[in-house]
C-alpha positions as semicolon CSV with decimal commas, in nm:
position;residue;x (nm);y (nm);z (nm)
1;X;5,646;0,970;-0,352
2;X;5,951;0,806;-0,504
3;X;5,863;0,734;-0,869
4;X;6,018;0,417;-1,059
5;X;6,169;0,424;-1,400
6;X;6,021;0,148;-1,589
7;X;6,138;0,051;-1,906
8;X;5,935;0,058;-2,225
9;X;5,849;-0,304;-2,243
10;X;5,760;-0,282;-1,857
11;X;5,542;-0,020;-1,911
12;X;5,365;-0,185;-2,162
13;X;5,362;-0,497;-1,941
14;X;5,190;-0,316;-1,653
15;X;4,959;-0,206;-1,908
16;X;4,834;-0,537;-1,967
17;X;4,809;-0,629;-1,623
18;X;4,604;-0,316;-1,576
19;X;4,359;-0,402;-1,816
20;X;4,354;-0,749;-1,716
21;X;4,283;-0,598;-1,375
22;X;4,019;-0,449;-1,494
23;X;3,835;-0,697;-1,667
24;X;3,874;-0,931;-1,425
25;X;3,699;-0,673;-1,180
26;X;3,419;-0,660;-1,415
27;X;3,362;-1,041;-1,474
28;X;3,319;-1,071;-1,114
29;X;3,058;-0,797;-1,068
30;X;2,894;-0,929;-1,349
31;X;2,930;-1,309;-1,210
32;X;2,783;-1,186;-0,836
33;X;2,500;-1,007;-0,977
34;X;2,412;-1,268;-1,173
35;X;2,482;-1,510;-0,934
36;X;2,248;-1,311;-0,656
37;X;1,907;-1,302;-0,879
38;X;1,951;-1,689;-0,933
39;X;2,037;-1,808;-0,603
40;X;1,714;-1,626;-0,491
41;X;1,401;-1,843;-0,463
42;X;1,145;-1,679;-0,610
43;X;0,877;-1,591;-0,334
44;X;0,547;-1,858;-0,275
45;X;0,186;-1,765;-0,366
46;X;0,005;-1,662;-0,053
47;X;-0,390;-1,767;-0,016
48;X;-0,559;-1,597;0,241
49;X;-0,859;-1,774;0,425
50;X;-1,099;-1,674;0,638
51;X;-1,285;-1,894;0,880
52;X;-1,615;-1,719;0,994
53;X;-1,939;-1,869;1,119
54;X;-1,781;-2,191;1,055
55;X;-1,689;-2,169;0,673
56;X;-1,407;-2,077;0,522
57;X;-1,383;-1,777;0,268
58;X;-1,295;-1,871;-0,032
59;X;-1,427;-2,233;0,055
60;X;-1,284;-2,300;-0,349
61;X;-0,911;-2,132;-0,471
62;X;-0,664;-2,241;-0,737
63;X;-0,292;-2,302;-0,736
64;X;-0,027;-2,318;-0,974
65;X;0,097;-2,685;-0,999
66;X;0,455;-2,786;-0,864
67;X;0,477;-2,439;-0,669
68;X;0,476;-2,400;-0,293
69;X;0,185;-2,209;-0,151
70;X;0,173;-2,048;0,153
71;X;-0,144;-2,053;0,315
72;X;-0,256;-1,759;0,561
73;X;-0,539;-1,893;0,779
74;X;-0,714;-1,576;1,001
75;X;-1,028;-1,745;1,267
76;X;-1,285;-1,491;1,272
77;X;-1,467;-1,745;1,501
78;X;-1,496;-1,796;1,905
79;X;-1,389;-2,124;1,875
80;X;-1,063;-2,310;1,790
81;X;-1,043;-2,501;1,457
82;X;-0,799;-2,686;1,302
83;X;-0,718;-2,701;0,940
84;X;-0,748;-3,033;0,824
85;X;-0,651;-3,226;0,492
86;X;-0,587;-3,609;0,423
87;X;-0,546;-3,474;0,078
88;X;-0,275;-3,174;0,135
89;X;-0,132;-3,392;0,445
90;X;-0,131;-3,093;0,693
91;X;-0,319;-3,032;1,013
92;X;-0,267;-2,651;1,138
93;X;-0,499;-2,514;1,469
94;X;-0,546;-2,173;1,472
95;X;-0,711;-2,046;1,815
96;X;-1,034;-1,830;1,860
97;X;-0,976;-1,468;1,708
98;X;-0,606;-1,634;1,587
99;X;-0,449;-1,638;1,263
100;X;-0,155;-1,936;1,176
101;X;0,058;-1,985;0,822
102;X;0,157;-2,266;0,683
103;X;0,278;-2,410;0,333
104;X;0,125;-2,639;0,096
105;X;0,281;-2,797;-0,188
106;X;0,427;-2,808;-0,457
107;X;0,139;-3,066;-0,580
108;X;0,034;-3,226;-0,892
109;X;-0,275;-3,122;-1,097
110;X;-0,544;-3,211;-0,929
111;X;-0,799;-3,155;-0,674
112;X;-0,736;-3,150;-0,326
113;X;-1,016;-3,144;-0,055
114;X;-1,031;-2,985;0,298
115;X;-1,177;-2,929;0,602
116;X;-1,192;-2,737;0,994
117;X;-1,197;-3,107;1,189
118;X;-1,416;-2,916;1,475
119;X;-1,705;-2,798;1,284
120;X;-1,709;-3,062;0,943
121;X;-2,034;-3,038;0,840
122;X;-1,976;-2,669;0,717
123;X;-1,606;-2,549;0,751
124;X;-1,505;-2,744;0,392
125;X;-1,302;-2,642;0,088
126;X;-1,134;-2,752;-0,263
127;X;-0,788;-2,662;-0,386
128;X;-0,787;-2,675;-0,758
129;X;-0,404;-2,705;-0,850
130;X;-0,356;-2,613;-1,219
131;X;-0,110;-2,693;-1,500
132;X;0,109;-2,426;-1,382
133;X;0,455;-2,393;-1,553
């Protein structure tokens, strides 16, 4: 390898560029790491329900206001039901011995009412959404 003679103000000048290399290198490891934790979205609340005999398990949750909430929905039952809310304005089905997801929100503070269409008279529940952050 052939080796240059630089003079002393070059050598101070590549130096500098060295450690402005460097830096440089830094700043942008320190700008992409930064840059990955806030471009992720943090990851919803899941509720689970259960619909058994008809009724859903819990029949009552809570929810943290202006968040989305992903909503797990598992039919114990024989029988297809659907997921119903005026309220939450979502209809899901989920099919006998099925399970279907699906997101709610984000909502205001409030209460939020609903209800398995097929079997109304027992298969009803309440989302209480809170203050939240």
């Amino acid at each position: 390898m052939a080796k240059l003679a630089l003079s002393r103000d070059q050598s101070v000048e590549a130096d500098q560029m060295r450690s402005r290399f460097g830096a440089l290198i830094a700043a942008l490891a320190l700008a992409s790491a930064a840059g990955v934790s806030a471009a992720a979205p943090p990851e919803p609340a899941t509720v689970t329900l259960t619909l058994k005999d008809h009724r859903f398990t819990p029949s009552d949750f809570s929810v943290p206001a202006g968040q989305r909430v992903r909503i797990v929905l598992i039919n114990q039952d024989l029988a297809t039901e659907e997921f119903d809310s005026h309220d939450l304005r979502t209809e899901q089905l989920v099919t006998p011995k099925g399970k279907v997801s699906f997101f709610i929100g984000p909502l205001k503070p409030g209460e939020y009412s609903f209800m398995g269409e097929f079997h109304a008279a027992t298969a009803q529940g309440k989302v209480t959404v809170g203050e939240g952050r």
